[in-house]
N, C-alpha and C positions, 0 to 999 in steps of 0.2 A: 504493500500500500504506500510504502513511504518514497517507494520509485515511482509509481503511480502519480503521485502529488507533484512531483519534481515533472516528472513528463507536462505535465496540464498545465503548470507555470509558462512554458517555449510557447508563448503565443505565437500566432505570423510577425506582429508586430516586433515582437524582440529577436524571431530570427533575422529579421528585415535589418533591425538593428545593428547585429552584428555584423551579417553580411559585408551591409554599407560600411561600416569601418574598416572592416577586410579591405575592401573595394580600394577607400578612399588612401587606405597603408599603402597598397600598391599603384595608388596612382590610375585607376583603370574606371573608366565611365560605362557601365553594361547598359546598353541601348536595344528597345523589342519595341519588333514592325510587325505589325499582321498582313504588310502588302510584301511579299518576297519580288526583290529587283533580280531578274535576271539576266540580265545585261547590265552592267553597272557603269559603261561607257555613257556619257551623260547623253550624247547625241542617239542610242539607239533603247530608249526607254521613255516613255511618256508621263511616270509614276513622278508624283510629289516624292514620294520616297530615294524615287533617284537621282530626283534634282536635289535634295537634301542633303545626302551621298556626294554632289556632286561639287556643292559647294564648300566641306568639307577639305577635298582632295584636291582641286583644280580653281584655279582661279585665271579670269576674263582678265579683257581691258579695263573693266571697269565698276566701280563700285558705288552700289546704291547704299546710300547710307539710310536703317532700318528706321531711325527718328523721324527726319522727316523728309527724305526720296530723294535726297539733295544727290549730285552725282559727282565722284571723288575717283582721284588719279587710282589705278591699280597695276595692270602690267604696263596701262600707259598711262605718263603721266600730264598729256596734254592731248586736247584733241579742238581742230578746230573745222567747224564746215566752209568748205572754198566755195559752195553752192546747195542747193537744193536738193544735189544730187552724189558729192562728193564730200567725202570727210578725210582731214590727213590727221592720222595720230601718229605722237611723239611717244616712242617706246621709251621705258625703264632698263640701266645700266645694271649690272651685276646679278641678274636674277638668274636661277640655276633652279632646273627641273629637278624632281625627287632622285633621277638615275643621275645628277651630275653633271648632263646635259647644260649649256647654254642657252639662255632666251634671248632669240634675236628677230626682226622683221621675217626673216623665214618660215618659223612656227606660226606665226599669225597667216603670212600668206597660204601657206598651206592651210591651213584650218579654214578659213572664210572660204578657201573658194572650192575646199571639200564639201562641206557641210551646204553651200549653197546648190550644191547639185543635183538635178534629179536623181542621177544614178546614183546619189551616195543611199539615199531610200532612208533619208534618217525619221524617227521615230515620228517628228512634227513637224515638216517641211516647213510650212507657214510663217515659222519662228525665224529663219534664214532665206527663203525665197524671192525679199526686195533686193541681194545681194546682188547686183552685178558681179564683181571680182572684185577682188583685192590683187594690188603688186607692191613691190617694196621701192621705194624710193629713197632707202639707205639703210645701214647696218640696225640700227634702229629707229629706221620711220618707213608710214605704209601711209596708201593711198588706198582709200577702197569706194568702189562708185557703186552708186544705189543704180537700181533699174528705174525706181522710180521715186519722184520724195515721200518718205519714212520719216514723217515726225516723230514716229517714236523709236529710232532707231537705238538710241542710248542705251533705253527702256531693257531693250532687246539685247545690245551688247552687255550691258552689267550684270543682266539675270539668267540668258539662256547661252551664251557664247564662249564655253572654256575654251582656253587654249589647247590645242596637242601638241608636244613634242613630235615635230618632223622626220630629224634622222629615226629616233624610237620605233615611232610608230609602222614608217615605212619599212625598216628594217624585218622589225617581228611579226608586223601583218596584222589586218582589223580582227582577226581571232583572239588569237596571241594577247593582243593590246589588253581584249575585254578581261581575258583571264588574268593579266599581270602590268595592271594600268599605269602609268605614271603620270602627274599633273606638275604643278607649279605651288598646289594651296599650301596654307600651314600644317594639315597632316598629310600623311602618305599611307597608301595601304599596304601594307604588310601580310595580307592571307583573306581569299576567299572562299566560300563555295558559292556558285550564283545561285540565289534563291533559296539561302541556309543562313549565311552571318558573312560577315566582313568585318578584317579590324584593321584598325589605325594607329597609327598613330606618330605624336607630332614630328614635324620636318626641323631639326634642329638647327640647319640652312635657309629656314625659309627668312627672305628679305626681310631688311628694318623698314620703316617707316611704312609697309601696308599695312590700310587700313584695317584691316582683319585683326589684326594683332597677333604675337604671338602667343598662340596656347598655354593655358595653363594646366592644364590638364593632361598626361602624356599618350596616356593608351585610352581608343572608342572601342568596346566591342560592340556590333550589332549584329542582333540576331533574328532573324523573321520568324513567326509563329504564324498558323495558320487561323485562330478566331480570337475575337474580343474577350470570348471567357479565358483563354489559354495568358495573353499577354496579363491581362488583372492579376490571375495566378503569380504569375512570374514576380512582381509586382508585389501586392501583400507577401508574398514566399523569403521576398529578398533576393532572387534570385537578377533580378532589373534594378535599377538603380531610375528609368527613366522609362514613360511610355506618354503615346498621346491619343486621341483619338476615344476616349472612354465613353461609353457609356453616361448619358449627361445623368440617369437615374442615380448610377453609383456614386456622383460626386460627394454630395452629404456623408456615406458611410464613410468614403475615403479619407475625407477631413477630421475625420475623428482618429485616424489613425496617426498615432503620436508621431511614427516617425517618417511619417510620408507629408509633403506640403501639394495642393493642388491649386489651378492658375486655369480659366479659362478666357480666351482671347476670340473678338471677332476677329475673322479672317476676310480675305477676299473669293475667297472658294464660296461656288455656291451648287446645291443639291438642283439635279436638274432630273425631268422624264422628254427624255426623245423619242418623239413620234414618227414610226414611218411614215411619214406623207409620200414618200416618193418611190413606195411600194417594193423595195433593195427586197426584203425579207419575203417576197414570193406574190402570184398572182394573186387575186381576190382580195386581197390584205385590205378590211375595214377602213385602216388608218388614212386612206388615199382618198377620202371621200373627208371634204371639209368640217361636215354638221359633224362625225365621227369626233374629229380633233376638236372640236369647239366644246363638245359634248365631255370630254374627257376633262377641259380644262378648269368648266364647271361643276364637277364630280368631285373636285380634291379639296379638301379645306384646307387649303396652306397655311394660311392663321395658326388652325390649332394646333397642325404639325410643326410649324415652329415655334409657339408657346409651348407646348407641353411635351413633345420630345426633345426637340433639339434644344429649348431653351436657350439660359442665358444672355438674353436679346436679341436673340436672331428673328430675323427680318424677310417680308416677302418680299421680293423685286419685282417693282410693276414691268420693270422693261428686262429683256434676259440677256442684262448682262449684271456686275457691279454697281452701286449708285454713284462711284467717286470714279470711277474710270472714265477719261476726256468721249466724249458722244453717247454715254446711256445717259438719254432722253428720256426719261419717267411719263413725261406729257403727250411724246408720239405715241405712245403704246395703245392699243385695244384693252381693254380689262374686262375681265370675265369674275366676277361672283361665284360665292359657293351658293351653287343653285343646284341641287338633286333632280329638283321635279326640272327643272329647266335643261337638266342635260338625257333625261330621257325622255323629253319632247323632240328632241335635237335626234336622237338614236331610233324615234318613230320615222321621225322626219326624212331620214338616212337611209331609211330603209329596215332597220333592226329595232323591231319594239319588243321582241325578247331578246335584245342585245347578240353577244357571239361571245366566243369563246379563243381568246389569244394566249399568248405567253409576254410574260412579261422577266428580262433579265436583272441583277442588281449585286453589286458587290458591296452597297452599302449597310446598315447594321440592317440585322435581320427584323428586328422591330417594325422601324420606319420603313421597310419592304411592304411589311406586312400590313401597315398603316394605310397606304398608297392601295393596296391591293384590296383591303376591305374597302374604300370610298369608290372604288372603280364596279366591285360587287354589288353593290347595293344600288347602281344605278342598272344593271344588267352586263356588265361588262367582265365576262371571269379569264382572270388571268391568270394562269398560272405563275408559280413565280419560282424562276429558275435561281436560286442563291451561288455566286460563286467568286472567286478572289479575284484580285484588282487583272490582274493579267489576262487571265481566260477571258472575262468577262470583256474585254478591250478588246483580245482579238477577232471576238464573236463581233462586235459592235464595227469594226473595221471590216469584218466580211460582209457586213451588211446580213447580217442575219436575226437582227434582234426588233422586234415588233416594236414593242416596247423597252425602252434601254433607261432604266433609272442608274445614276452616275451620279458624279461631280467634278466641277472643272473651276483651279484654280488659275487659271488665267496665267500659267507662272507666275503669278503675284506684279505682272504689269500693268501699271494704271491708267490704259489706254482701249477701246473695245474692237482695236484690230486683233488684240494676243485671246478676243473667244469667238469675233463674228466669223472670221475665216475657217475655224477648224469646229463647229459645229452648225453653222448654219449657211455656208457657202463653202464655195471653190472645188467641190467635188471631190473634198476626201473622207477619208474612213467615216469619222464622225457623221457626214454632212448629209442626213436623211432628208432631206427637202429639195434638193438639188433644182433649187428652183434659179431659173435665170437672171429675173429682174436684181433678186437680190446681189447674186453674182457682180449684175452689173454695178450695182451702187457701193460694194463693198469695194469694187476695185475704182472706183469714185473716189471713195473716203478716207483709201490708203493710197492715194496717190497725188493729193495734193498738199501741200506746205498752207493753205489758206485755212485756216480755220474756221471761217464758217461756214466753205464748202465743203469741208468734214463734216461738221453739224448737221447739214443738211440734210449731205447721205445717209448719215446715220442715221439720224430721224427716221428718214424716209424707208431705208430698209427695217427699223425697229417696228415702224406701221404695218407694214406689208406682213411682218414675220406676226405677229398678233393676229393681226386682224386672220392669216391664213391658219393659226393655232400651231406652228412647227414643232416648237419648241418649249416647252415647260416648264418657266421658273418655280423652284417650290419654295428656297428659303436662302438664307446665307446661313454660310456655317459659322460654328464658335465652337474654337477650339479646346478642346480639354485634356489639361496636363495632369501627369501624377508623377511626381520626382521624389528624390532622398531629400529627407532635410536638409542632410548633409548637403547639398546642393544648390550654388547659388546659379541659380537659372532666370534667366528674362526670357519672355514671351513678347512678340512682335504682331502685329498688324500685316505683316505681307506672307508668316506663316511659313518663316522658315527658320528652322531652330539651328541658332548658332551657337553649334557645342563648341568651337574654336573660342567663344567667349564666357564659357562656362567656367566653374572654379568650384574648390572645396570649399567647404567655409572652415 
């Protein structure tokens, strides 16, 4: 009995305890994802996860600084536009890749005008595709010409643009790279398996004066788990030191626990349901008939889905993008009410006044699937719901195979609505179930003038068009939720990307 008592004393909490101390003796940050990166090469993966990953290990021209978006020197430390259509940056001296490598105008040329190419087949063309080319116009300065003016080009070099090592990469091959990657950032990775864990840690070369800073922290381990119950575990167990994405129900328990702190932040991500309008997913498909989508968009209560699951303030987007990103227009939008009787008016009207029966995909928590899926039943609409992890569920969405495609898309955390109109409501790729023309037309409108209120315009005008036809379905903004070691001093940001390089003991 009196081993008994001793056992019942080891709460989660005090093995948590310990652990974390272990942890923090050795210097070592244990990080759990429930989205496993399979490619950890930043260019051929579309996961926030691996842009996360991505910024860790490699670092761009440029840095957005997370306060307040301002843009600061990184591999370059000036940049100036000769025109609307050309930019010359001024590289940084003495910089040295994790192998040792040199950084010089050559990595960059290489990089922009790989990544800008169709055949490179990178994960988000979109994100590089105003690229003309890039050449070097001295050992460290480039010139690189837009196709067309990119007001938000910066946007796009600071957040989605690491550099690669040229001779490296060319030498060992785009395989090779992904298995044993080298970058520029303040940590380096040291061992992966794709889609099991990857660890880090810091570059004790890496430059002075980047904004990044250097690490304090030495060793990242991250490890992918495969569901939200699994990483929690990990978590009260002690076996994590750091996770995000909770469960917004859990947060209350969590806070009770003595040796764990928790931190929820609006993000720019926002929870979306894409509708095949443009029939990708096979003939007959419901969703290709307007009153159908209009009917659907009536169906969902987003209010209560963002008050009562997702909490924490989150928000429905009248228009489907962000409200602070330069062209979401709130006021062009169509609004549709949560009207039940009104959307199986809409589904008589259509043709189905005993609705039909689809599928609907989702790697998002299995709850709010299931939330979505009961407001869609109850107007006649049964959907099955296919549950599955961030990657499958993308690649199904990119064959075009998903009726309904419940997701989320953080815009890379760019403040502009070229980084979500293109890759889900035009240009005809994976994403893009509407594939409709006008829009097409106005998006390439909208990214391709320097005048500001003939961006506004487009935009507008495609936000109207996208509404009024029901494409695309904003449900909420997300709001992040952290659960870390006490031990842990961590900040949480607005653009929803966790900089462990600026993390510390305490």
């Amino acid at each position: 009995m009196r081993i008994a008592r001793r056992t019942a004393l080891v709460t989660p909490a005090i093995l948590a305890a310990g652990s974390a101390s272990a942890q923090r003796a050795q210097d070592t940050l244990r990080i759990v994802f429930r989205d496993g990166v399979p490619n950890i090469d930043p260019y051929y993966n579309s996961l926030r996860t691996g842009l996360v990953l991505a910024h860790q290990a490699w670092d761009g021209l440029i840095h957005r600084d997370p306060t307040d978006f301002t843009m600061k020197p990184l591999l370059a430390t000036a940049w100036n536009w000769v025109n609307a259509t050309t930019i010359d940056f001024t590289l940084r001296a003495g910089v040295t890749f994790h192998n040792g490598d040199a950084f010089s105008a050559d990595d960059v040329v290489y990089t922009l005008n790989l990544v800008s190419s169709p055949e490179a087949r990178t994960a988000t063309p979109s994100n590089h595709a105003w690229i003309e080319r890039a050449e070097k116009t001295g050992d460290l300065s480039v010139r690189v010409h837009l196709k067309r003016p990119t007001p938000a080009a910066l946007e796009y070099f600071a957040f989605v643009t690491p550099i690669y090592p040229k001779a490296y990469r060319e030498r060992v091959g785009a395989d090779v790279y992904a298995r044993q990657p080298v970058g520029a950032g303040p940590y380096r990775v040291t061992a992966q398996n794709p889609g099991a864990m990857v660890e880090f840690e810091r570059f004790e070369n890496y430059y002075a004066g980047s904004p990044k800073g250097r690490p304090a922290i030495r060793k990242l381990v991250v490890r992918f788990v495969p569901d939200a119950a699994t990483e929690l575990t990990e978590l009260l167990s002690g076996r994590a030191d750091w996770i995000w994405a909770i469960n917004p129900d859990q947060m209350a328990n969590l806070a009770r626990v003595p040796t764990l702190d928790v931190a929820r932040q609006e993000s720019m991500r926002i929870g979306y349901l894409s509708i095949d309008a443009a029939g990708r997913s096979g003939a007959g498909n419901p969703m290709t008939n307007v009153l159908v989508r209009r009917a659907i968009w009536h169906a969902i209560d987003r209010q209560t889905i963002a008050t009562s699951l997702v909490q924490g303030g989150s928000r429905v987007p009248t228009a489907p993008c962000y409200p602070s990103q330069f062209g979401c227009d709130a006021d062009a939008a169509v609004t549709y009410n949560y009207d039940p009787a009104r959307a199986r008016a809409l589904l008589a009207e259509a043709g189905f006044p005993n609705g039909f029966a689809t599928e609907m995909v989702s790697y998002i928590l299995p709850q709010w699937g299931a939330s979505v899926q009961a407001y869609l039943q109850a107007v006649g609409i049964r959907a099955r719901l296919s549950q599955m992890q961030v990657a499958a569920a993308t690649a199904r969405a990119w064959e075009g195979r998903n009726p309904l495609d419940l997701g989320s898309w953080g815009s890379y955390s760019i403040n502009d609505v070229s980084a979500i109109f293109p890759v889900m409501l035009g240009g005809g790729g994976g994403n893009d179930y509407s594939r409709d023309p006008e829009i097409d037309r106005l998006l390439v409108e909208g990214g391709s003038s320097v005048d500001e209120n003939v961006r506004r315009a487009a935009y507008s005008a495609a936000i109207r068009r996208s509404t009024e036809q029901a494409y695309w379905l904003p449900l909420h903004t997300y709001v992040t939720t952290y659960g870390y070691s006490k031990q842990l001093n961590f900040q949480t940001w607005r653009d929803e990307m966790p900089r462990f390089f600026m993390a510390s003991w305490k």
